[in-house]
C-alpha positions, 0 to 999 in steps of 0.5 A: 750341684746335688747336696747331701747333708747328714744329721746324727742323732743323740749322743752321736757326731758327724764321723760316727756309723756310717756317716763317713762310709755313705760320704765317700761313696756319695762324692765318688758319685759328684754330690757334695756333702756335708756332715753337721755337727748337731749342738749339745748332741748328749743334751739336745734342745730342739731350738738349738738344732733347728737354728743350727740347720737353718744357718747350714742348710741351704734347701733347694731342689738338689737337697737331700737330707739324711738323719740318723735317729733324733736327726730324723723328727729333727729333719721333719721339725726344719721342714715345717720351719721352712719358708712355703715356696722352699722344695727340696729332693728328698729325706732319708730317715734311718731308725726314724721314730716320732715318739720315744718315752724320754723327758730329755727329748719330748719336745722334738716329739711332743706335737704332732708334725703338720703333714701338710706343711712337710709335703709342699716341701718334699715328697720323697721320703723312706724310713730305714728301719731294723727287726732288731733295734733295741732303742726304737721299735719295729712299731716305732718306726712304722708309725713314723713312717706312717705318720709321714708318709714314707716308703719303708724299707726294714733292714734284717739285724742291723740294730740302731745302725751303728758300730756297736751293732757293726754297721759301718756301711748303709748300701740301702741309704746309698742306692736310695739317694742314686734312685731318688736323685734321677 
């Protein structure tokens, strides 16, 4: 059975923007999903988040990952942790950034992922990004997107993809899932 997994990022939890929207909509379309609970979201260590993926997530090849924010170098840091003959589907990244210039979270961000590593996990990759995003820019993203190799999709002023900036549906997440997943 396809599986979506959805990671928030700082500060969120796993009914927050548009995770409950993309959720409904994945399971009317008979994929499982499955919202985590990052540990310690306003206060987040790398280690904590990556164990807590290892003991929910179970990688094969009808897994997809979706992250939110610091969910996103969260998911690429777990797809270097994996064992090498693991694949999974896909990864979609939505204000995905691989440095932002805070000491709370430099060690998510402070070495340079092993591409390499990343790829014999999964080749599917799309960073979601907005023109109008307060906390990550437009370079921000690019560069992530970049550094991963992802196709980028930018999206017009939908802010950070939350509800403050009313964003409670995401149809780009959804319809590359239903792409990536044929």
């Amino acid at each position: 059975m396809k599986k979506v997994y959805l990671i928030h990022g700082w500060n969120g939890f796993p009914n927050n923007h548009w995770f409950p929207w993309l959720k409904k909509e994945l399971e009317k379309l008979n994929f499982k999903v499955e919202s985590l609970e990052m540990p310690n979201s306003k206060h987040p260590k790398l280690k904590e988040w990556l164990n807590h993926l290892n003991k929910s997530i179970e990688p094969n090849k009808d897994t997809y990952l979706v992250g939110h924010s610091l969910g996103c170098i969260t998911i690429v840091r777990y797809l270097e942790s994996l064992p090498e003959n693991v694949k999974i589907k896909g990864c979609i990244f939505v204000a995905g950034f691989s440095f932002l210039n805070y000491k709370e979270i430099k060690e998510f961000y402070e070495k340079n992922p092993d591409i390499n590593k990343i790829k014999r996990h999964c080749k599917n990759f799309v960073n979601i990004y907005s023109d109008n995003d307060e906390d990550i820019s437009i370079e921000q993203s690019e560069s992530f997107a970049n550094l991963i190799k992802a196709k980028k999709v930018l999206e017009k002023e939908k802010g950070h993809f939350c509800l403050n900036d009313s964003v409670d549906k995401l149809p780009s997440v959804l319809n590359t899932i239903k792409v990536m997943s044929r």
